[in-house]
N, C-alpha and C positions, 0 to 999 in steps of 0.2 A: 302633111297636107295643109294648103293652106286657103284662105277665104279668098272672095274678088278682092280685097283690098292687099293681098298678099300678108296679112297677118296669120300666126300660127293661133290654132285656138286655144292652146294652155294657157297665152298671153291675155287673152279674153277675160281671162275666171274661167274656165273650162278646165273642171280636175282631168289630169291623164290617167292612163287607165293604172297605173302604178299608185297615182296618188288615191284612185275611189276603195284601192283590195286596203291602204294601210288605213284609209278611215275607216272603213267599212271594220275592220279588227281592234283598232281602237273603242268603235261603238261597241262590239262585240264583250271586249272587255272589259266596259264600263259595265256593261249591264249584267256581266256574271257576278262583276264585285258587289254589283248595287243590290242584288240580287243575295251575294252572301252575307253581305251588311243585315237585309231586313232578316234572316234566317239567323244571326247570331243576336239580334236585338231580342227575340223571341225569347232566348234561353232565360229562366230566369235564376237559373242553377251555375251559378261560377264552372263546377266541374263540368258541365254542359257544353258551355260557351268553349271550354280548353278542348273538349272530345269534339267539337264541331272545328274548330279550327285546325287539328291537324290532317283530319279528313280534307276539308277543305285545300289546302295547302297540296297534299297529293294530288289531290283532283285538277287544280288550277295552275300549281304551276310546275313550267315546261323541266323537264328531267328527275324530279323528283320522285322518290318510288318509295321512301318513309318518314315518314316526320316525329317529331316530338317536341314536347315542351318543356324546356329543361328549367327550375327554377334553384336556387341557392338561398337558405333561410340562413338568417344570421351571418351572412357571409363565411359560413362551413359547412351546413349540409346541401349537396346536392342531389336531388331527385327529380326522377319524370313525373310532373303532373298530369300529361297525357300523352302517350304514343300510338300510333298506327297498327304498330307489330312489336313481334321480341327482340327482331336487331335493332329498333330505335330506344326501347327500353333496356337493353342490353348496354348499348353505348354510353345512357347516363349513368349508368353503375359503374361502369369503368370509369368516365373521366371523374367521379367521385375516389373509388378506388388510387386513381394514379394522381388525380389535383391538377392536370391538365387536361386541354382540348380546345377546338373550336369554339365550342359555343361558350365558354366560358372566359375567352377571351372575350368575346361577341356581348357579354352582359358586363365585365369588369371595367371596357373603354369603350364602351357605345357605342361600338360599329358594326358594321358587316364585313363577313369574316368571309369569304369564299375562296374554298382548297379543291385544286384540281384532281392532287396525287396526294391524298391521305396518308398512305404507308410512306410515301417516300420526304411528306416534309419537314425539316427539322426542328418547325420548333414544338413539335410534337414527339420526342422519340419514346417514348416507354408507349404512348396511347396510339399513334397512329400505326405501327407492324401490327399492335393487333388487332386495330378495327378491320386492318386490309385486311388481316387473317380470315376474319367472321366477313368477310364480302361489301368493306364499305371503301367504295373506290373514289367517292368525292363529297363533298359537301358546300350548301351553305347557311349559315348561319346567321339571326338577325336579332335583335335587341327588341323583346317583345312588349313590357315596361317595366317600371322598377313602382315598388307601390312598398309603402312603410319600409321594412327593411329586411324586403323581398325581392331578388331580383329574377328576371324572367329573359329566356331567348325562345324563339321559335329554330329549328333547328330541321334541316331537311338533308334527305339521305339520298343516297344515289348509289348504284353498284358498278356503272361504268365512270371511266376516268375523265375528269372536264366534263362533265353532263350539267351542268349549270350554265347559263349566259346573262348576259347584259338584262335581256327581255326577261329573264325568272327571277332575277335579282329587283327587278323594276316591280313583279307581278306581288315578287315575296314582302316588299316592303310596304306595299300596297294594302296586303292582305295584314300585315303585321300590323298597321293605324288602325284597321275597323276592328281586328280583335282587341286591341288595348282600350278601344272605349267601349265594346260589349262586355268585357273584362269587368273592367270598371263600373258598369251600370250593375250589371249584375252581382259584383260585390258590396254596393251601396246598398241596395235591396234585400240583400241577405243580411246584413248588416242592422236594418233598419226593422227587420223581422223578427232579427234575434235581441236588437233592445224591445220591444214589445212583450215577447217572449218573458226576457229579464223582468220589467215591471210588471205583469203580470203574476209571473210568480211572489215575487215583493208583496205585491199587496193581499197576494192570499198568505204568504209568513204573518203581513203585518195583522190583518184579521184574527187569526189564530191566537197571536199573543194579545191581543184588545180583550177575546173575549175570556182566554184562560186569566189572565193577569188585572182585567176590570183596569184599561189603561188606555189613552188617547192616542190614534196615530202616529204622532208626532214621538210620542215616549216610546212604541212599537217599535219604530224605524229605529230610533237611539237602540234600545236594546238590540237590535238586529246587528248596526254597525260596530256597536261594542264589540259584538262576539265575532265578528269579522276580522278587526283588529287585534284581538286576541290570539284566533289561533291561523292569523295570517293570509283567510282567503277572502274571496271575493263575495260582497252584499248579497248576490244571487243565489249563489253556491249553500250559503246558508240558510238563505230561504229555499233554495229548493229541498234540502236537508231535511228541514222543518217541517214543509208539508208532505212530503215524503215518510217521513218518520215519525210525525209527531215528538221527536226530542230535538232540544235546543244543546246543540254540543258544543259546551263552554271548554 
């Protein structure tokens, strides 16, 4: 159709009607994740923030039916820090078991890792016949962060074959940025709770030995780190020890 002037009105600035369903979905999408952002800001429990993102991740993006969160400590053990269900928990037992997979490519070179045909690809052969065995027909896989010498994928399951696209891989990495900085808040926080924690206990060890020993903070602290050094653990550990037990175990 066109105006008295014989212009089309898309040429105008007039979205077509193609173009108002892909904003209209974009907005839509924005406002789920802005939406999951303030809901993962809340957690202030690390294990929280990981239980709310694999839920999350099912729910939002397209083919996914389990998730989990595969992390590798020391670069040798692997474990799920949070899964969906028992085949996504299942899954990281095995590529621990076998020392490949998906996701663990996914955290090793920092990329997204997305598999059509699990059982049939090869550079999977020991892990992927039997993830197809236990019903997992595709995946994919994302780089969730890497924090001291932790690394982390988010990892999403699928039972049909190709059940993944463009648009999930778009939604998944999406969702992957706002968990890695509620991650991260939430680790600092815990963090900052548990030095509190530490110096607290510290200073009722240091207490203890002032009043048993008739000795100034300063000489408390020393005798604490002495015995720290001695039999190799940590300042805390020993005061917790200490007022816990009342002995100083030299």
């Amino acid at each position: 159709m066109s105006t008295p002037g014989g212009e089309n009105p898309t040429q105008l600035g007039q979205p077509s009607a193609q173009d108002t369903g892909t904003t209209a979905a974009l907005d839509e999408l924005a406002r789920r994740l802005a939406e999951a952002a303030r809901g993962l800001q809340k957690q202030l429990d690390p294990q929280q923030v990981l239980d709310r993102v694999v839920s999350l991740a099912v729910a939002m993006v397209p083919g996914a039916d389990e998730a989990t969160i595969t992390m590798v400590r020391a670069r040798r053990h692997v474990y799920s820090a949070a899964a969906t269900g028992d085949l996504a928990a299942w899954f990281d037992v095995v590529q621990n078991e076998t020392g490949e997979g998906p996701c663990l490519d996914a955290m090793w070179n920092q990329q997204t890792v997305r598999v059509n045909d699990l059982a049939a690809d090869p550079r999977w052969p020991v892990l992927g016949p039997r993830a197809g065995e236990r019903g997992v027909g595709s995946m994919l896989c994302l780089q969730l962060f890497v924090h001291e010498d932790t690394l982390g994928a988010l990892d999403l399951l699928a039972h049909e074959k190709s059940a993944f696209t463009d648009e999930s891989e778009h939604i998944g990495l999406l969702l992957a940025s706002h968990a890695a900085v509620a991650v991260a808040g939430a680790q600092k926080l815990e963090h900052a709770a548990m030095a509190l924690v530490n110096r607290d206990m510290i200073g009722q060890a240091k207490g203890i030995l002032m009043e048993r020993f008739k000795i100034t903070a300063e000489q408390a602290f020393d005798v604490l780190a002495k015995v720290s050094q001695d039999t190799n653990r940590k300042v805390y550990a020993v005061a917790e020890d200490l007022t816990r037990t009342g002995a100083l175990d030299r």
